[in-house]
PDB file with SEQRES, HELIX, SHEET and CRYST1 records, atoms N, CA, C and O in Angstrom:
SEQRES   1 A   30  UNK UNK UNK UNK UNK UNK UNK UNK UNK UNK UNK UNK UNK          
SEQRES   2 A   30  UNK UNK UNK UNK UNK UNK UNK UNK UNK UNK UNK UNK UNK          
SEQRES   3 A   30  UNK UNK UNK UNK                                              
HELIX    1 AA1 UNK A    3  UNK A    6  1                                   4    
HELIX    2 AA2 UNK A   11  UNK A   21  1                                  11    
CRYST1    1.000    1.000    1.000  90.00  90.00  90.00 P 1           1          
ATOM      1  N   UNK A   1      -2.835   4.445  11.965  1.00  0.00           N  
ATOM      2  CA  UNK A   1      -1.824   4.840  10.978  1.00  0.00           C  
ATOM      3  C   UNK A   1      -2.481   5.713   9.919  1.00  0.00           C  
ATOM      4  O   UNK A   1      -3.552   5.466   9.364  1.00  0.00           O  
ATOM      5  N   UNK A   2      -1.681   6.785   9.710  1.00  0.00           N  
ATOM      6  CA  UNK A   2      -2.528   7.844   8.806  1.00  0.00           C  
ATOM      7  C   UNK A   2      -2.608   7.045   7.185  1.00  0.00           C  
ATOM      8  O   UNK A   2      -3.728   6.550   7.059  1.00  0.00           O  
ATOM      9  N   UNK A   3      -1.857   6.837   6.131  1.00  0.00           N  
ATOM     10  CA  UNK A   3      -2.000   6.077   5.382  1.00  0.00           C  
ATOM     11  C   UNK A   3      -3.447   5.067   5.123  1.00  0.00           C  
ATOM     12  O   UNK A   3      -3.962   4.868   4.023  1.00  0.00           O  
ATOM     13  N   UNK A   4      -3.889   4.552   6.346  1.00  0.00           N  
ATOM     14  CA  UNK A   4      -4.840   4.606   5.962  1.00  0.00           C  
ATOM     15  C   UNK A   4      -6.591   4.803   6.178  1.00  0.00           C  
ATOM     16  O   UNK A   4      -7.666   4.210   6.085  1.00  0.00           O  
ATOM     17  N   UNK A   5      -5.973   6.076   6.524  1.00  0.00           N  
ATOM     18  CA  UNK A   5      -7.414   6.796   5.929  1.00  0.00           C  
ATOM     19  C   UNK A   5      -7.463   8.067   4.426  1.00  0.00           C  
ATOM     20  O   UNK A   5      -8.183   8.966   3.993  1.00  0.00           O  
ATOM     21  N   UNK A   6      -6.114   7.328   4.087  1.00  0.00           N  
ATOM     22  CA  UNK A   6      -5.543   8.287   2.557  1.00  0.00           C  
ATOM     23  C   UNK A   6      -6.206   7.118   1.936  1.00  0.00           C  
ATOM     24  O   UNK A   6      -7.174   7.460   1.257  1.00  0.00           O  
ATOM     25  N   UNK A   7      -5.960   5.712   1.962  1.00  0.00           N  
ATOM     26  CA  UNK A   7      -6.051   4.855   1.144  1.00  0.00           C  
ATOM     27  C   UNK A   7      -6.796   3.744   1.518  1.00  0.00           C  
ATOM     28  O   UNK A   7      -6.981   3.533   2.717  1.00  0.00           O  
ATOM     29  N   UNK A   8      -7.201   3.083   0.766  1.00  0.00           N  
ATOM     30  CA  UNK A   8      -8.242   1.399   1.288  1.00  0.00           C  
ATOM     31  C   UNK A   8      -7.067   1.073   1.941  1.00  0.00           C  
ATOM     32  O   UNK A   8      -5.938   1.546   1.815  1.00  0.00           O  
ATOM     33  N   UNK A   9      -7.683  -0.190   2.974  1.00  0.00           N  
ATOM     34  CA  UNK A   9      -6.385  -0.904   3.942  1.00  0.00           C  
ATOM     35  C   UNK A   9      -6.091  -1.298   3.052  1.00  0.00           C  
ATOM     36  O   UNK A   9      -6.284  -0.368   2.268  1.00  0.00           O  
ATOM     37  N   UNK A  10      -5.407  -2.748   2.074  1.00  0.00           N  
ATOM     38  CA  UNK A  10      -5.179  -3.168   1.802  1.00  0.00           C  
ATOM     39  C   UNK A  10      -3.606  -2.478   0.711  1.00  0.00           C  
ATOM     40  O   UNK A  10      -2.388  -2.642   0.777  1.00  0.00           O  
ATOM     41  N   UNK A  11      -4.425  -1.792  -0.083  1.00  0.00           N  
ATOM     42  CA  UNK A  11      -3.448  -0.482  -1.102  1.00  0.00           C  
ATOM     43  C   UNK A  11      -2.451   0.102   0.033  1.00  0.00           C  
ATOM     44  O   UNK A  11      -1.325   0.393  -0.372  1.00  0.00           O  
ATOM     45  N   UNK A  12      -2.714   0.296   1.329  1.00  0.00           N  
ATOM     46  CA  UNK A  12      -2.048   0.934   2.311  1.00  0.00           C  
ATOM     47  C   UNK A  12      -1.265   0.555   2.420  1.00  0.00           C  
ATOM     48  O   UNK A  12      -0.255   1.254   2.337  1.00  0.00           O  
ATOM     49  N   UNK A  13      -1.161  -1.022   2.724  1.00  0.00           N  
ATOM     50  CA  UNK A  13      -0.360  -1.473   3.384  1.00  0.00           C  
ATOM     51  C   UNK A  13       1.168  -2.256   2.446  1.00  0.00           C  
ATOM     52  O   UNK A  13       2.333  -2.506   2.756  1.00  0.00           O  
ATOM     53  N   UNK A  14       0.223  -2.434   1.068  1.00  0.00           N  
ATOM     54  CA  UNK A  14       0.436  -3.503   0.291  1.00  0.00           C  
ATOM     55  C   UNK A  14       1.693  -2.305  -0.027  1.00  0.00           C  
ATOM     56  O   UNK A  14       2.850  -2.707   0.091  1.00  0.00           O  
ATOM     57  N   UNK A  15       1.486  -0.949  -0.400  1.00  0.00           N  
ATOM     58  CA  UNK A  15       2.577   0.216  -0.911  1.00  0.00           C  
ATOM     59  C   UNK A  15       3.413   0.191   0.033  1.00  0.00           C  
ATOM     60  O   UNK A  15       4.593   0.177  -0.318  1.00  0.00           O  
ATOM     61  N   UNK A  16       3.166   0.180   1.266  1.00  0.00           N  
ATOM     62  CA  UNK A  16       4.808   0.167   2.307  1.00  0.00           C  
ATOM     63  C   UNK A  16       5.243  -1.073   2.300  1.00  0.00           C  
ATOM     64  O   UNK A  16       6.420  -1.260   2.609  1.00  0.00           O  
ATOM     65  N   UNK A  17       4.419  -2.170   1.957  1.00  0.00           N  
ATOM     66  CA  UNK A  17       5.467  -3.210   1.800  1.00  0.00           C  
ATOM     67  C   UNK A  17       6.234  -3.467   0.585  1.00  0.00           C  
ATOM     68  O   UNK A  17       7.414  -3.818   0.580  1.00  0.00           O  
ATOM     69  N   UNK A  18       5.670  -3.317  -0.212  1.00  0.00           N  
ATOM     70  CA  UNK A  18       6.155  -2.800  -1.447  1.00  0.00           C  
ATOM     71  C   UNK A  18       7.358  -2.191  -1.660  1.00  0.00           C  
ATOM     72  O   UNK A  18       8.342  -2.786  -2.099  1.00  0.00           O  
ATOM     73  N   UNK A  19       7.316  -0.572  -1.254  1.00  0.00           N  
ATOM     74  CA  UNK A  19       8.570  -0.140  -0.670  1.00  0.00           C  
ATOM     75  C   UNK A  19       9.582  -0.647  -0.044  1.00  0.00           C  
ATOM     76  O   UNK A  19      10.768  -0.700  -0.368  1.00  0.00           O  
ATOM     77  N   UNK A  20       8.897  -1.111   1.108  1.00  0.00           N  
ATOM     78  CA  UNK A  20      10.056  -1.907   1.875  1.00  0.00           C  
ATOM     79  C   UNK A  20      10.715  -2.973   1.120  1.00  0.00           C  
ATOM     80  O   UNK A  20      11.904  -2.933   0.802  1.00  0.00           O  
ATOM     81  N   UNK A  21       9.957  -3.869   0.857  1.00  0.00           N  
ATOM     82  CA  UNK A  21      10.863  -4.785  -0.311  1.00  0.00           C  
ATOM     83  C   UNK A  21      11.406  -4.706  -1.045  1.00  0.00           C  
ATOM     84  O   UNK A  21      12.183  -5.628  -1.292  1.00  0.00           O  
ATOM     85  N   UNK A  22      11.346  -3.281  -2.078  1.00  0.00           N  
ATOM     86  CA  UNK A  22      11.592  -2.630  -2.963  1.00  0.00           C  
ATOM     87  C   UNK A  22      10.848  -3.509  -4.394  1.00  0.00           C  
ATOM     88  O   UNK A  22      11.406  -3.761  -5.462  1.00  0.00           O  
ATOM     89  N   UNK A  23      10.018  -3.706  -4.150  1.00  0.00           N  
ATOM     90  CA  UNK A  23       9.305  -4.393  -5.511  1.00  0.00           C  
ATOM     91  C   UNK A  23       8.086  -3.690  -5.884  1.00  0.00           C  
ATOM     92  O   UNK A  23       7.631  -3.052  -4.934  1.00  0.00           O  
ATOM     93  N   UNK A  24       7.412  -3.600  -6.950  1.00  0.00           N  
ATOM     94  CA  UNK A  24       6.384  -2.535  -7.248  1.00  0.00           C  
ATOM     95  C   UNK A  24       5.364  -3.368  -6.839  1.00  0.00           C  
ATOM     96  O   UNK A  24       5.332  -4.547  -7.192  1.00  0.00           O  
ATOM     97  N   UNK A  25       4.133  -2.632  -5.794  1.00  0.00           N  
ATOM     98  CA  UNK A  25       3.438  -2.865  -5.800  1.00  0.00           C  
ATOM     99  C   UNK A  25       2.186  -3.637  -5.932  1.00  0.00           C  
ATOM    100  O   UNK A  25       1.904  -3.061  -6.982  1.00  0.00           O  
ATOM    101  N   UNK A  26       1.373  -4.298  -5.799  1.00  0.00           N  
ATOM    102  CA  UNK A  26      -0.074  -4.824  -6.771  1.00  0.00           C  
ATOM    103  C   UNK A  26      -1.261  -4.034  -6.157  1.00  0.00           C  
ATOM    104  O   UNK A  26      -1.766  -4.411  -5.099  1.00  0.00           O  
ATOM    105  N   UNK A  27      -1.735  -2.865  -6.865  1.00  0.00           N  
ATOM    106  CA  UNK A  27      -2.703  -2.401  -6.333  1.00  0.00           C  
ATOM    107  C   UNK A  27      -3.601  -3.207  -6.367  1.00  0.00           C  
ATOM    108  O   UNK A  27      -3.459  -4.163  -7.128  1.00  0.00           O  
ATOM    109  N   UNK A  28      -5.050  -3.079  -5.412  1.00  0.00           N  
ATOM    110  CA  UNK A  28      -6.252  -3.951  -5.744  1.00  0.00           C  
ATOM    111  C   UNK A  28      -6.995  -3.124  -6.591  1.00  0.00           C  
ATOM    112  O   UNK A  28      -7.384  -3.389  -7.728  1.00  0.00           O  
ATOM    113  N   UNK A  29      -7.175  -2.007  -5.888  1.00  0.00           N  
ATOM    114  CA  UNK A  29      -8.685  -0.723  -6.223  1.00  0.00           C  
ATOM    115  C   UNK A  29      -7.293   0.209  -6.943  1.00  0.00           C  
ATOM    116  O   UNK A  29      -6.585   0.892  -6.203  1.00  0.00           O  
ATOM    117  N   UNK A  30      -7.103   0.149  -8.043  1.00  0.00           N  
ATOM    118  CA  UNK A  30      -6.077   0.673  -8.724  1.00  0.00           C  
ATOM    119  C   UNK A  30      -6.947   2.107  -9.680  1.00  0.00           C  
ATOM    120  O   UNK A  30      -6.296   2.832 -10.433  1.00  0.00           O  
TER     121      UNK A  30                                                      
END                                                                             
């Protein structure tokens, strides 16, 4: 998945779920 090699796994994944849930985020490496 391209996403992440834009971003640490975690930030990657944590933002589309995020999205998807529609709730903001918790970056780690912010």
């Amino acid at each position: 998945m391209y996403l992440e090699e834009l971003l640490p796994a975690h930030d990657g994944v944590e933002g589309i779920e995020a999205f998807l849930e529609k709730r903001p985020p918790e970056w780690k490496n912010a």
